[in-house]
C-alpha positions, 0 to 999 in steps of 0.5 A, a space after each residue: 177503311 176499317 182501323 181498329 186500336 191494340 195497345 194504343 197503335 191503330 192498324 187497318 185493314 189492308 183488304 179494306 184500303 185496296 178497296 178504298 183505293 181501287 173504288 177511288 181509282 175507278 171513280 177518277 177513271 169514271 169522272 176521267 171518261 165523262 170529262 172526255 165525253 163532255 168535251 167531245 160533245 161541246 165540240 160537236 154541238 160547236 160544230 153543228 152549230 157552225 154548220 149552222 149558221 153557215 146553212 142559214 147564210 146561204 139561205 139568205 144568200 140564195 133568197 137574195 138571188 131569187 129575188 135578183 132574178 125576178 126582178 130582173 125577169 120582170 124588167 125583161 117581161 117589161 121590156 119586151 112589152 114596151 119593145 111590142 108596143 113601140 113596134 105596133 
């Protein structure tokens, strides 16, 4: 804001004030949206995050299973030989 002094009295340029303020309301408008933005982000990386880890559970859960299964598969495979060797 550009002031000046006549006779002990400052006066502003009003022009340059209205400037000042609508220079000011943009930059809050501006910070405003990035603040926004900045939450709309965390939220998703939160949520991604989640999805995540809730990917790498079912992983593990599935590879227990697998590992379920071919023991159980092997115990069959060997019970079916001793099965074979008590018939002969």
């Amino acid at each position: 804001m550009k002031c000046y002094y006549i006779n002990n009295d400052t006066r502003c340029n009003t022009r340059d004030t209205h400037n000042d303020t609508q220079s000011n309301t943009r930059q809050y408008a501006e910070n405003s949206s990035k603040d926004k933005l900045i939450e709309i982000l965390e939220r998703e990386l939160k949520h991604s995050k989640d999805k995540l880890e809730k990917a790498k559970q079912e992983k593990e859960n599935l590879y227990k299973l697998l590992s379920q299964q071919q023991q159980l598969s092997l115990s069959d495979k060997n019970k079916i030989k001793v099965l074979e060797l008590e018939q002969e």
